[in-house]
Backbone and ligand atoms as CSV (ligand in chain L), in Angstrom:
chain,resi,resn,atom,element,x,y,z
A,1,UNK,N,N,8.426,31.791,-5.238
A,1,UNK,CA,C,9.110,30.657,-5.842
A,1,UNK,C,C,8.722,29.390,-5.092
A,2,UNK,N,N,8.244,28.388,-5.592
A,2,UNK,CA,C,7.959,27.173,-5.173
A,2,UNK,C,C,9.180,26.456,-5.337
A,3,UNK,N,N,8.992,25.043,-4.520
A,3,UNK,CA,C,10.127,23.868,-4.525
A,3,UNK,C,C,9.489,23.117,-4.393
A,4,UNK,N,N,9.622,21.537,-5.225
A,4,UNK,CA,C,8.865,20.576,-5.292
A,4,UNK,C,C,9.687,19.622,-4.419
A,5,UNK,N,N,8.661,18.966,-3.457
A,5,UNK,CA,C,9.225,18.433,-2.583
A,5,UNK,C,C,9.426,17.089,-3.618
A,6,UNK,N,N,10.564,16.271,-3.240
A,6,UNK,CA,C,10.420,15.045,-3.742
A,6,UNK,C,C,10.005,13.746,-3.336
A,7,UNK,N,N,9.369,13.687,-1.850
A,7,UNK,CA,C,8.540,13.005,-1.580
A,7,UNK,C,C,7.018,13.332,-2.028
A,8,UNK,N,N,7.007,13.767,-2.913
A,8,UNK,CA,C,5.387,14.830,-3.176
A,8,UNK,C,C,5.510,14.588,-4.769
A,9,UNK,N,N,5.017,13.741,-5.376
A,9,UNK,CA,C,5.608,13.362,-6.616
A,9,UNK,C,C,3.928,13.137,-7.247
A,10,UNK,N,N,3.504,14.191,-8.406
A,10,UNK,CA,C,2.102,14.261,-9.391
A,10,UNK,C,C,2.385,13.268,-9.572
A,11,UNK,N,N,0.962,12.769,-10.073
A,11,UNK,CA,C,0.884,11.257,-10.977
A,11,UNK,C,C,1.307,11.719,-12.371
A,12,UNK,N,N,1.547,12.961,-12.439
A,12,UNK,CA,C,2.108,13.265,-14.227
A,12,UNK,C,C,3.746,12.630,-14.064
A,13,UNK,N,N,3.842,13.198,-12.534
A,13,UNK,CA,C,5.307,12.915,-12.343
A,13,UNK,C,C,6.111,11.456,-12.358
A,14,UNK,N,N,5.206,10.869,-12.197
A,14,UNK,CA,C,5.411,8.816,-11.630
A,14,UNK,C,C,5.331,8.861,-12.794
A,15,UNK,N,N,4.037,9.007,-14.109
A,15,UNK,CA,C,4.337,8.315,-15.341
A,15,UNK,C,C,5.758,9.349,-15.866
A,16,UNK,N,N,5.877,10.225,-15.718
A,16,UNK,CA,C,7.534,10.560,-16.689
A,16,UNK,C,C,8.092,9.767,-15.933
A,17,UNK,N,N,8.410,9.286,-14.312
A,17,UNK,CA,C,9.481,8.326,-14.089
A,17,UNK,C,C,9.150,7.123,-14.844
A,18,UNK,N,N,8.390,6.302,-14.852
A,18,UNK,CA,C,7.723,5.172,-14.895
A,18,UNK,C,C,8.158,4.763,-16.599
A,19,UNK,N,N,8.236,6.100,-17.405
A,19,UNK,CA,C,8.639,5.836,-19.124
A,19,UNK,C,C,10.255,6.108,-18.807
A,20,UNK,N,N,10.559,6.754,-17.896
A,20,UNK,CA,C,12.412,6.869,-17.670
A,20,UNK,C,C,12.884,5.535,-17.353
A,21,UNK,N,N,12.047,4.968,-16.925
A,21,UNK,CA,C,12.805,3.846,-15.761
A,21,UNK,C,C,12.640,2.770,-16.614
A,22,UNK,N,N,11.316,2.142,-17.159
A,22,UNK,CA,C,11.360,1.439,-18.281
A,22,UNK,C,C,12.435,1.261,-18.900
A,23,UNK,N,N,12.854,2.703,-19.423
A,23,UNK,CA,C,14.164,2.577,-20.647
A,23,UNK,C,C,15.398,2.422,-19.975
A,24,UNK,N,N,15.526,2.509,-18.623
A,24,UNK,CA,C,16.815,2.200,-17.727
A,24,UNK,C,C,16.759,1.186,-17.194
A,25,UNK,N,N,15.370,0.382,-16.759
A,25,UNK,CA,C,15.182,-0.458,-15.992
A,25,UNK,C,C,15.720,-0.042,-14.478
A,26,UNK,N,N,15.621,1.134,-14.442
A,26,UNK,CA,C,15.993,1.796,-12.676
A,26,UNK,C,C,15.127,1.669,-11.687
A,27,UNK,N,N,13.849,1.437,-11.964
A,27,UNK,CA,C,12.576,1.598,-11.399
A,27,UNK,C,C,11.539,0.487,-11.334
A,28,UNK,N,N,12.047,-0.456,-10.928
A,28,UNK,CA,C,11.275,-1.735,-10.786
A,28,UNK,C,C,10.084,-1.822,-10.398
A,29,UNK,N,N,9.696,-0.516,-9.392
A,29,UNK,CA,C,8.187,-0.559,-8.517
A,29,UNK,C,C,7.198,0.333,-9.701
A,30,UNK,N,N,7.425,0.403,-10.960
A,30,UNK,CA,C,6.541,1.346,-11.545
A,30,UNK,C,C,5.417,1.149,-11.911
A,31,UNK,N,N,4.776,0.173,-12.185
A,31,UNK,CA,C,3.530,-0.324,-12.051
A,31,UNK,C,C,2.490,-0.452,-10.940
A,32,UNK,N,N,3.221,-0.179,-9.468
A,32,UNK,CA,C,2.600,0.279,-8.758
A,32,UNK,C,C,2.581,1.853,-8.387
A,33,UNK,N,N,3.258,2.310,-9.048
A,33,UNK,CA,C,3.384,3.895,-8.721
A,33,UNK,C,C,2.169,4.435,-9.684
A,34,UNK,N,N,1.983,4.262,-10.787
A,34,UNK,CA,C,1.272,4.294,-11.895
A,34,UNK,C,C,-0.501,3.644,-11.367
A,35,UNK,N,N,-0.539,2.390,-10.616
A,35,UNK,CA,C,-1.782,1.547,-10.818
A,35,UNK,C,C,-2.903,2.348,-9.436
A,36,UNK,N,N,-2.140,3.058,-8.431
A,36,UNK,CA,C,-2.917,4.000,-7.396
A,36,UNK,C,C,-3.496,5.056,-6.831
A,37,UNK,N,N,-3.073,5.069,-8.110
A,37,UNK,CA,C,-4.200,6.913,-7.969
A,37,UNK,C,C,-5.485,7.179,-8.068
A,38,UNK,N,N,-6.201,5.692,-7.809
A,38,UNK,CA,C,-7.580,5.814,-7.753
A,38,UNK,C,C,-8.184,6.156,-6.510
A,39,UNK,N,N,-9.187,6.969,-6.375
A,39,UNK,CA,C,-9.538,7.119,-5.041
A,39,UNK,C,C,-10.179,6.242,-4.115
A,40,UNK,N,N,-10.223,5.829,-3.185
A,40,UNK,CA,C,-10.648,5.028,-2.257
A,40,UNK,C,C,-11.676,5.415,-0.845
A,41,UNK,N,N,-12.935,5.423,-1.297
A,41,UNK,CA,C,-13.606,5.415,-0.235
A,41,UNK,C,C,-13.864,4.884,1.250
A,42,UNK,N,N,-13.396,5.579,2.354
A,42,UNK,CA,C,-13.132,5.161,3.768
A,42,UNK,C,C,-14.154,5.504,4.346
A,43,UNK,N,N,-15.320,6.213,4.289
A,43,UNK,CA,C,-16.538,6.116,5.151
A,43,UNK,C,C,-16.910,7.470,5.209
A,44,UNK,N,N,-17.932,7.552,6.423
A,44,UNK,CA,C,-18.548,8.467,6.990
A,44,UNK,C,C,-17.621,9.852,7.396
A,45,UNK,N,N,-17.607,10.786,7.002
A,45,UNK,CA,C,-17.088,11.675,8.369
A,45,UNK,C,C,-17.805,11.829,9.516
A,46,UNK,N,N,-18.545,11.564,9.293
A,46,UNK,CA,C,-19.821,11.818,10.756
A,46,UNK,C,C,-19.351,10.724,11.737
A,47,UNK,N,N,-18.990,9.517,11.357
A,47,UNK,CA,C,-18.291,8.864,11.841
A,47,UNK,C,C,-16.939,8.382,12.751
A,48,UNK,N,N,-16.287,9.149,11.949
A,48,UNK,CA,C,-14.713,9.461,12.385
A,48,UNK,C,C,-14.965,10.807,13.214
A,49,UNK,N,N,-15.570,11.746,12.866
A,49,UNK,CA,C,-16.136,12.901,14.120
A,49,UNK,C,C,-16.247,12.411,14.892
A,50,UNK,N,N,-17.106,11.224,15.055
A,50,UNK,CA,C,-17.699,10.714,16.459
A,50,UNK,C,C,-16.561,10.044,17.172
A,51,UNK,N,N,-15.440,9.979,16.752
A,51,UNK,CA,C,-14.307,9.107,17.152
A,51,UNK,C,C,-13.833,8.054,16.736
A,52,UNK,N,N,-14.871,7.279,15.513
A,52,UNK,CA,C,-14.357,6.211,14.838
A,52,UNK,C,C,-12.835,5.877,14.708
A,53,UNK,N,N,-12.362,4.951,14.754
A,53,UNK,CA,C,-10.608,4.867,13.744
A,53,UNK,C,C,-10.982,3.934,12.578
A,54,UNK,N,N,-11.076,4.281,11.515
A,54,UNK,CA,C,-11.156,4.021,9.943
A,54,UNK,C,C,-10.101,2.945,9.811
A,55,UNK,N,N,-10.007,1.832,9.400
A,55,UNK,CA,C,-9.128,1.258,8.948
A,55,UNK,C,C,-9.247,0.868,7.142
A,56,UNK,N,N,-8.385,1.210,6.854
A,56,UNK,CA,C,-7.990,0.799,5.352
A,56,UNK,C,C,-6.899,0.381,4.839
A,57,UNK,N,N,-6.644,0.312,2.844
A,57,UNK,CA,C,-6.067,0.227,2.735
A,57,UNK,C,C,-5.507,1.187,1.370
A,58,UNK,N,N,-4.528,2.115,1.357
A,58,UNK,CA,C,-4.039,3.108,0.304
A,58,UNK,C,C,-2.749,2.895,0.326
A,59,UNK,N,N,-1.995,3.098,-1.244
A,59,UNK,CA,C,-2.604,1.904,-1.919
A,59,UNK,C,C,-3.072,0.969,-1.576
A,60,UNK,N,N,-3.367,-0.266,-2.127
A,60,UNK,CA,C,-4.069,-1.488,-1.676
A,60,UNK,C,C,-2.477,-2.114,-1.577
A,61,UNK,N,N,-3.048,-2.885,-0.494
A,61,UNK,CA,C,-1.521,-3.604,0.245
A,61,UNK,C,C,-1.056,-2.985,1.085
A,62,UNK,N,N,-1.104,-1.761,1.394
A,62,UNK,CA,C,-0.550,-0.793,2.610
A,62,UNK,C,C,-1.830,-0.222,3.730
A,63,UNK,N,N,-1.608,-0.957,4.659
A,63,UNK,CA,C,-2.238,-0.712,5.731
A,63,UNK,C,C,-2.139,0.483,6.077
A,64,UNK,N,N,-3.578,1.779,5.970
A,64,UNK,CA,C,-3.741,2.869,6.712
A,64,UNK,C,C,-5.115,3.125,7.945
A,65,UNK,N,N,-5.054,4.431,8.226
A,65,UNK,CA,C,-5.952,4.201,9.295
A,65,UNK,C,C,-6.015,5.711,9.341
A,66,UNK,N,N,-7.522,5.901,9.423
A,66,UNK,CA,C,-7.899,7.395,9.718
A,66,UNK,C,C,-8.520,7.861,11.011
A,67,UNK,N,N,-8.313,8.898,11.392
A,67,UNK,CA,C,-8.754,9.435,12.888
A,67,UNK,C,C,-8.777,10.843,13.241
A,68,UNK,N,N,-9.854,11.229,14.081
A,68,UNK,CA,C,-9.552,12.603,14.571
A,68,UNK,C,C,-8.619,12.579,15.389
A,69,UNK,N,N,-7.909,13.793,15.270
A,69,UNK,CA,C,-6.989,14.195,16.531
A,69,UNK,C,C,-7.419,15.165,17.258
A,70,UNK,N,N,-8.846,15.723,17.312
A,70,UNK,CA,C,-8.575,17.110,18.101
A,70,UNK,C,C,-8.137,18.596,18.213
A,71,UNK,N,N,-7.390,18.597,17.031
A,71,UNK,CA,C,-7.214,19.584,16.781
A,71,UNK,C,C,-6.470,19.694,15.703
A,72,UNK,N,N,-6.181,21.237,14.984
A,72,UNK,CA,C,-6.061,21.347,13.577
A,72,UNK,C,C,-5.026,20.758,12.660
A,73,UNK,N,N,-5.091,19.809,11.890
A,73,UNK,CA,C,-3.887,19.291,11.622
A,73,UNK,C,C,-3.491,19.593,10.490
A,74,UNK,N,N,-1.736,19.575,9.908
A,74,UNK,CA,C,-1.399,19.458,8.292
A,74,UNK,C,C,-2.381,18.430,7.656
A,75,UNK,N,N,-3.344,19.210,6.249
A,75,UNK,CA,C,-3.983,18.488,5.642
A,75,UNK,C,C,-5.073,17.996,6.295
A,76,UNK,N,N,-5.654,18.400,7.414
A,76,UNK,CA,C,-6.780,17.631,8.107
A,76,UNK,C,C,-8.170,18.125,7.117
A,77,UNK,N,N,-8.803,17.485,7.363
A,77,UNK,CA,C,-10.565,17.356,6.820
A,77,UNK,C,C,-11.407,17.584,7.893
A,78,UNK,N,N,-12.459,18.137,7.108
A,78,UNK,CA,C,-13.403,18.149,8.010
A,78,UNK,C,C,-13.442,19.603,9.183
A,79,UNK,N,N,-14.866,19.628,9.262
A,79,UNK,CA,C,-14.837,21.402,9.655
A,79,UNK,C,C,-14.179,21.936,10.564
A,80,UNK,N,N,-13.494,21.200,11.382
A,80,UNK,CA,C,-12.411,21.573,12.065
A,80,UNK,C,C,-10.668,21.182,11.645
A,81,UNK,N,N,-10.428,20.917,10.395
A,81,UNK,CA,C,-9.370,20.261,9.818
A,81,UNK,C,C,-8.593,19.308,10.808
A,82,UNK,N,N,-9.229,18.455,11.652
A,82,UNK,CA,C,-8.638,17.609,12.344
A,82,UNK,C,C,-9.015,15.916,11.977
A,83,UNK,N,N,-9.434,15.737,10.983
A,83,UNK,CA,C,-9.217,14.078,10.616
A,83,UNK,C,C,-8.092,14.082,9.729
A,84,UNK,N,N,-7.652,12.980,9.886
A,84,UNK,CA,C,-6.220,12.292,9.117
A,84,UNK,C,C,-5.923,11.075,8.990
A,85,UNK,N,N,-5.456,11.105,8.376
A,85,UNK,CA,C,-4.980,9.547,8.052
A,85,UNK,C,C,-3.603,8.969,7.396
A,86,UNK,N,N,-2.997,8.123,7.989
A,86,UNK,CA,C,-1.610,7.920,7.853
A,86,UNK,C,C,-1.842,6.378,7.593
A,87,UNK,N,N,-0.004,6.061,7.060
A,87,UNK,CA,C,0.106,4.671,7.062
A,87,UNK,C,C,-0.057,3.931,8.254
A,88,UNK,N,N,-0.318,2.623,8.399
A,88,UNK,CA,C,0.288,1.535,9.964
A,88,UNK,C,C,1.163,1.521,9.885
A,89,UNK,N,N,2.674,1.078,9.009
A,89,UNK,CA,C,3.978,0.456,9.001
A,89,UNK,C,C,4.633,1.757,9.016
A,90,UNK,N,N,5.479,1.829,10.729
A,90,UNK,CA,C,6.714,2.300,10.607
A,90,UNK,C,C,7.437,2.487,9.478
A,91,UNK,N,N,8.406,3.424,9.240
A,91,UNK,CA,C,9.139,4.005,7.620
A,91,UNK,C,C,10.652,3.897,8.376
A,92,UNK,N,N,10.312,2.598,9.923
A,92,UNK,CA,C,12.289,2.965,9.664
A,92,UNK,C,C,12.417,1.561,9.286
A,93,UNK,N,N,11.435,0.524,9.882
A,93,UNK,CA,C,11.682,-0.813,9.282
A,93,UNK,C,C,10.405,-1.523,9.571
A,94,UNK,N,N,9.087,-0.757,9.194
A,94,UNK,CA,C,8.467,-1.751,8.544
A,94,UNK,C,C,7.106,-2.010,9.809
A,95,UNK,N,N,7.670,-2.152,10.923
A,95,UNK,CA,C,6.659,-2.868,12.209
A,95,UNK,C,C,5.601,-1.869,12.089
A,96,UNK,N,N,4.383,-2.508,12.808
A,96,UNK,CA,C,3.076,-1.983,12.527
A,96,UNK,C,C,2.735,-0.809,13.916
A,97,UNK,N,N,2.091,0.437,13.440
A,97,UNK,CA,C,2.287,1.206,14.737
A,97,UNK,C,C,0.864,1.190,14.853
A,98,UNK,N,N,0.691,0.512,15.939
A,98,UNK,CA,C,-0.636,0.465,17.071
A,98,UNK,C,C,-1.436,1.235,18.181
A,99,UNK,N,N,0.047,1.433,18.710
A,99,UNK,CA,C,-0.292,2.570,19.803
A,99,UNK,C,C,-0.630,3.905,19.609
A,100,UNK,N,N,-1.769,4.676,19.835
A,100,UNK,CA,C,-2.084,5.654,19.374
A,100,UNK,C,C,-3.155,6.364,20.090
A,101,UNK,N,N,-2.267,7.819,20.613
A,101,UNK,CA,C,-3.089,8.750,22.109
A,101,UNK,C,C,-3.290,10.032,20.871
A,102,UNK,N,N,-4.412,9.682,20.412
A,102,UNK,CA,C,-5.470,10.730,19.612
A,102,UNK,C,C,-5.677,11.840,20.107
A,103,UNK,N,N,-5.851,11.706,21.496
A,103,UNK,CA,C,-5.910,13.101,21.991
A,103,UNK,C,C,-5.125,14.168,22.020
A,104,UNK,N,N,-4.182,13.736,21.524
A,104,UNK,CA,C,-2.626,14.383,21.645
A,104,UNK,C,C,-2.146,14.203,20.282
A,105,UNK,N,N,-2.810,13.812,19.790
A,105,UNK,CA,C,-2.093,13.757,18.164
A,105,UNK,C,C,-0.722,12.551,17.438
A,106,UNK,N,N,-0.828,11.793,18.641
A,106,UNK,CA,C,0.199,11.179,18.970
A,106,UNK,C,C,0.214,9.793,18.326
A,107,UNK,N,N,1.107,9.114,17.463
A,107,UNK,CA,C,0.932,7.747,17.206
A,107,UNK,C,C,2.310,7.002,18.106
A,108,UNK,N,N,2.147,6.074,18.379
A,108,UNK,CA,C,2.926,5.125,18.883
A,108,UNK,C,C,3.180,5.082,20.352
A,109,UNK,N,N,4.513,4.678,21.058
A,109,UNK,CA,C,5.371,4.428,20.317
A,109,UNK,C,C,5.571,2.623,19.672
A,110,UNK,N,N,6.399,3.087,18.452
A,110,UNK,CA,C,6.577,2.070,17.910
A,110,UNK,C,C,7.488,0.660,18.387
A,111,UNK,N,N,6.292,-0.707,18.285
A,111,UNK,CA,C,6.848,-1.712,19.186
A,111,UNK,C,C,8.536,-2.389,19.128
A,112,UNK,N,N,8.390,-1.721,17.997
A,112,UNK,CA,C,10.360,-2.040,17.481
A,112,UNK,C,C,11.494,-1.649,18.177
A,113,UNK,N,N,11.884,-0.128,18.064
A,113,UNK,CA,C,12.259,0.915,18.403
A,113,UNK,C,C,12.040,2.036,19.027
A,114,UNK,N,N,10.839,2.070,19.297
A,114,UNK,CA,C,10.075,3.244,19.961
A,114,UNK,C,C,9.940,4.447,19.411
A,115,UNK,N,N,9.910,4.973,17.869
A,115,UNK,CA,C,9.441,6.052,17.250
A,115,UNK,C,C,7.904,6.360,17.694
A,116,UNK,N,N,7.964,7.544,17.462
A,116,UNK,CA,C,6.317,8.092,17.584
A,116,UNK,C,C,6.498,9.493,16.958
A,117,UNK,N,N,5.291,9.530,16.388
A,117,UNK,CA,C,4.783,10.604,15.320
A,117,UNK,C,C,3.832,11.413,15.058
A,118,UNK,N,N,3.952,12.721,14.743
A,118,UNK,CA,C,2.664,13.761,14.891
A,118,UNK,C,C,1.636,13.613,14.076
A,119,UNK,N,N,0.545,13.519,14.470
A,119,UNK,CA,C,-0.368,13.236,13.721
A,119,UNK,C,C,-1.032,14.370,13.264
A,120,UNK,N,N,-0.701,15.796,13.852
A,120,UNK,CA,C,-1.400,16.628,13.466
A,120,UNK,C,C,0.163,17.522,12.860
A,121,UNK,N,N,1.229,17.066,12.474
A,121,UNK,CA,C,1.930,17.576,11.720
A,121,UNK,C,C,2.328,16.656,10.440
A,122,UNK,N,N,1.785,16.676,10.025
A,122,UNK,CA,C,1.808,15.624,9.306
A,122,UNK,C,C,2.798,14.639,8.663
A,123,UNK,N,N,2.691,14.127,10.390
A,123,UNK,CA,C,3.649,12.754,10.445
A,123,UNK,C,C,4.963,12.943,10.704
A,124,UNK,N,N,5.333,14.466,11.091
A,124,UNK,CA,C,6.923,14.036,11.564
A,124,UNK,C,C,7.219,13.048,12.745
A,125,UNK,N,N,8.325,12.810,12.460
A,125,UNK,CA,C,8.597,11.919,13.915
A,125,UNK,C,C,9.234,12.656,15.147
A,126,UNK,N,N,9.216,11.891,15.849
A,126,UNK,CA,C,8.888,12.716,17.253
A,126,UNK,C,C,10.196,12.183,18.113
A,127,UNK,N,N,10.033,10.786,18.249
A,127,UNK,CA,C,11.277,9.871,18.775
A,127,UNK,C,C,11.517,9.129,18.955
A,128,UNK,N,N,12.561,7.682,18.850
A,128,UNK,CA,C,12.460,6.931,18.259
A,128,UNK,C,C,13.770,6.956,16.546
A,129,UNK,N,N,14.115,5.635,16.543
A,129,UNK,CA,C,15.185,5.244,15.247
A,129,UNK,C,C,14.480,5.831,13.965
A,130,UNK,N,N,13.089,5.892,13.720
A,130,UNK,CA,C,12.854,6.536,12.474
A,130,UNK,C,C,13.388,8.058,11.895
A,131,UNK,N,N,14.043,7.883,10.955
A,131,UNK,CA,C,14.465,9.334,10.303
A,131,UNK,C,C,13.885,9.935,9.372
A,132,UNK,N,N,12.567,9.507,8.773
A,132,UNK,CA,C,11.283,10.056,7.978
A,132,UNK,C,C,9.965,10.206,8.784
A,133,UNK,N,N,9.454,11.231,7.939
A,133,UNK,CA,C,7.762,11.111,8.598
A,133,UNK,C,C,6.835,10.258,8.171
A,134,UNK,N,N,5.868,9.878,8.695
A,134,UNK,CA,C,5.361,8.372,8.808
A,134,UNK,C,C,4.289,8.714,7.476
A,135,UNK,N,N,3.997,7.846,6.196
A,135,UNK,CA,C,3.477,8.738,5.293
A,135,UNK,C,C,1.849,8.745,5.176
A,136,UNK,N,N,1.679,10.240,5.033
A,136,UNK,CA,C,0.212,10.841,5.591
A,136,UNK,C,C,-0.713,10.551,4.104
A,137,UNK,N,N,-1.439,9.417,4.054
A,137,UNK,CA,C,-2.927,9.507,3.190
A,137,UNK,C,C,-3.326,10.968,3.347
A,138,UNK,N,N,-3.428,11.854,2.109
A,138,UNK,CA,C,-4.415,12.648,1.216
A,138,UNK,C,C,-6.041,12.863,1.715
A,139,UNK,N,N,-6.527,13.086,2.315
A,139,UNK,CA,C,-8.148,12.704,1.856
A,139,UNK,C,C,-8.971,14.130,1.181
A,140,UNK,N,N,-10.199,13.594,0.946
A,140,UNK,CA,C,-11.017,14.470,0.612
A,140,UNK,C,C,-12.503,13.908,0.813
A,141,UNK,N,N,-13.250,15.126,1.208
A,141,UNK,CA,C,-14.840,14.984,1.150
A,141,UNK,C,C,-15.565,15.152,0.222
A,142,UNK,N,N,-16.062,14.355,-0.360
A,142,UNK,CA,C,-17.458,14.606,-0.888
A,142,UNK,C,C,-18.892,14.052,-0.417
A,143,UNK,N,N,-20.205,14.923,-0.322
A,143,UNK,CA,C,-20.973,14.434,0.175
A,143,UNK,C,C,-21.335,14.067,1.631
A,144,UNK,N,N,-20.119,14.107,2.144
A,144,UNK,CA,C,-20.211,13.920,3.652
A,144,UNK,C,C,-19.068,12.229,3.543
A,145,UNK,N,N,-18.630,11.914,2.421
A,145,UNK,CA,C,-18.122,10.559,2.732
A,145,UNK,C,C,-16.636,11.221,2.532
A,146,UNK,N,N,-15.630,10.571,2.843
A,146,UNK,CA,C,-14.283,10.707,2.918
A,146,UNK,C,C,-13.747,9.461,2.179
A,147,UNK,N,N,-12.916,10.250,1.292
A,147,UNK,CA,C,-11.874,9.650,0.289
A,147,UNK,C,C,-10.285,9.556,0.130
A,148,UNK,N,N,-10.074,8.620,0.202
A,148,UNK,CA,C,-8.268,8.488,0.052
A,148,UNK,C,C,-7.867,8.961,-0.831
A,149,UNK,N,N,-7.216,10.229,-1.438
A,149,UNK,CA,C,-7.221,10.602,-3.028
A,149,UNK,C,C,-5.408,10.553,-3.092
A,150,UNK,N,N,-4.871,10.522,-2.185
A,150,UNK,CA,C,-3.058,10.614,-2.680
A,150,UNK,C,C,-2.573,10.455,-1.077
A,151,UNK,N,N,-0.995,10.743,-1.566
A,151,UNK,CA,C,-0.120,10.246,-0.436
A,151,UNK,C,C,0.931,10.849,-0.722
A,152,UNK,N,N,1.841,11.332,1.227
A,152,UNK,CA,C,2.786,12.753,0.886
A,152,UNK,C,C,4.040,11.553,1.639
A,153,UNK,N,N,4.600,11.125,0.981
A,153,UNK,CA,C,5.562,9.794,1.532
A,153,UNK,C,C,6.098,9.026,1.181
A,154,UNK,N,N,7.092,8.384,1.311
A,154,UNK,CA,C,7.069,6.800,0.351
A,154,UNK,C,C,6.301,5.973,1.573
A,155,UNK,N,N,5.776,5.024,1.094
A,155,UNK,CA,C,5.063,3.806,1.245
A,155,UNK,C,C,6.267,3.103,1.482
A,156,UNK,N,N,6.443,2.505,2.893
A,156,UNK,CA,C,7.174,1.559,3.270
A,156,UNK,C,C,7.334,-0.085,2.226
A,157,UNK,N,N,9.183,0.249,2.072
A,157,UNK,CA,C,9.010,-0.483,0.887
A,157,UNK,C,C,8.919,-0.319,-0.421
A,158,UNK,N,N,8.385,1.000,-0.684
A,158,UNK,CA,C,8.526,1.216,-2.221
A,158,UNK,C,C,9.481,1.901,-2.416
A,159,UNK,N,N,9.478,2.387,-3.940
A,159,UNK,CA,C,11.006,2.860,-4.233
A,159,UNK,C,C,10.062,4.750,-4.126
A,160,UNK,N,N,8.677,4.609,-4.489
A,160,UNK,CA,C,8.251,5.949,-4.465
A,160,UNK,C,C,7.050,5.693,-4.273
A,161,UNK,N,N,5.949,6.859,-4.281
A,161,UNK,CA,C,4.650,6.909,-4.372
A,161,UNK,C,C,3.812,7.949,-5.263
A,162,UNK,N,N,2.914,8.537,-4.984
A,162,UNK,CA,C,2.305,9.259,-5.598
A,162,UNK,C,C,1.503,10.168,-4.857
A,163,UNK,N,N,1.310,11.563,-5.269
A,163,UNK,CA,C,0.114,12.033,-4.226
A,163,UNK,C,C,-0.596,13.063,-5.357
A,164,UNK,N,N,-1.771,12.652,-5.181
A,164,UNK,CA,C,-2.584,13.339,-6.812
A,164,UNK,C,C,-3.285,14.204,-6.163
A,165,UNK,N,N,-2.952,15.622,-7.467
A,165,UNK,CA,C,-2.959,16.868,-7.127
A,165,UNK,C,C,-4.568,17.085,-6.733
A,166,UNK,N,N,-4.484,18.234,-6.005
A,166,UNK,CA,C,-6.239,18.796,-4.693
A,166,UNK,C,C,-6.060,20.401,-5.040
L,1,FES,S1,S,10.455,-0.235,13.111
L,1,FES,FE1,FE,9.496,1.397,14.205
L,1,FES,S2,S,11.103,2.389,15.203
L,1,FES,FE2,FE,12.077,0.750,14.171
């Protein structure tokens, strides 16, 4: 028996909200829930192997950033499933998380409050005022290049997101 998480929401799922919410007007962010499910090319893996940190943006407007951690992570890429990629903005209010000991899987801590978050679990928090996990960009390879294809989170700020099915 499966359970659908509800931070884990198909893009089949955003457009049934997106025609619910319309007719309620409950759902003000639906045009962006709907407009991001395109994939987004972030580079090399050969690259980010080598230690690169990827900076992007998934959706567009939300600052993310990809990186090895070293070892095997939820959802990691790449022949050792250790690249990932998460949002920048804290999910308890917003501040940008900078600090980040890769070697350890470790993001932050955050300059606000001091949260910090697993990078190779994908994104729980660790410690620190945040009470969500920090939300983890999707990727996928093709070719050797790495792609932003969905997201397991809300996006700081939105009312929801999307993470398109792999
Ligand atoms: S904004 Fe990051 S812990 Fe509060």
């Amino acid at each position: 028996m499966t359970h659908e998480n509800p931070l884990q929401i198909s893009r089949r799922g955003v457009v049934r909200l997106c025609v619910a919410g319309t007719a309620s007007a409950a759902l003000p962010a639906c045009n962006h829930g709907t407009d991001h499910g395109d994939d987004v090319h972030i580079g090399a893996l050969e690259d980010l192997l080598g230690g690169e940190v990827v900076d992007f943006e998934y959706p567009e407007g939300h600052a993310a950033f990809a990186v090895r951690v070293g070892k095997r992570a939820r959802d990691g890429v790449g022949p050792d499933e250790d690249v990932v990629a998460f949002h920048r903005a804290c999910p308890h209010q917003g501040c940008p998380l900078v600090e980040m000991d890769a070697s350890v899987a470790r993001l932050g801590p955050c300059g606000c409050h001091l949260s910090e978050f697993d990078l190779a679990g994908g994104g729980v928090q660790l410690t620190g005022r945040a009470s969500v996990p920090l939300p983890q960009v999707l990727l996928d390879v093709r070719g050797g290049e790495v792609y932003a294809v969905g997201l397991r989170g809300v996006a700081f700020g939105e009312a929801f997101t999307v993470e398109q099915g792999r």
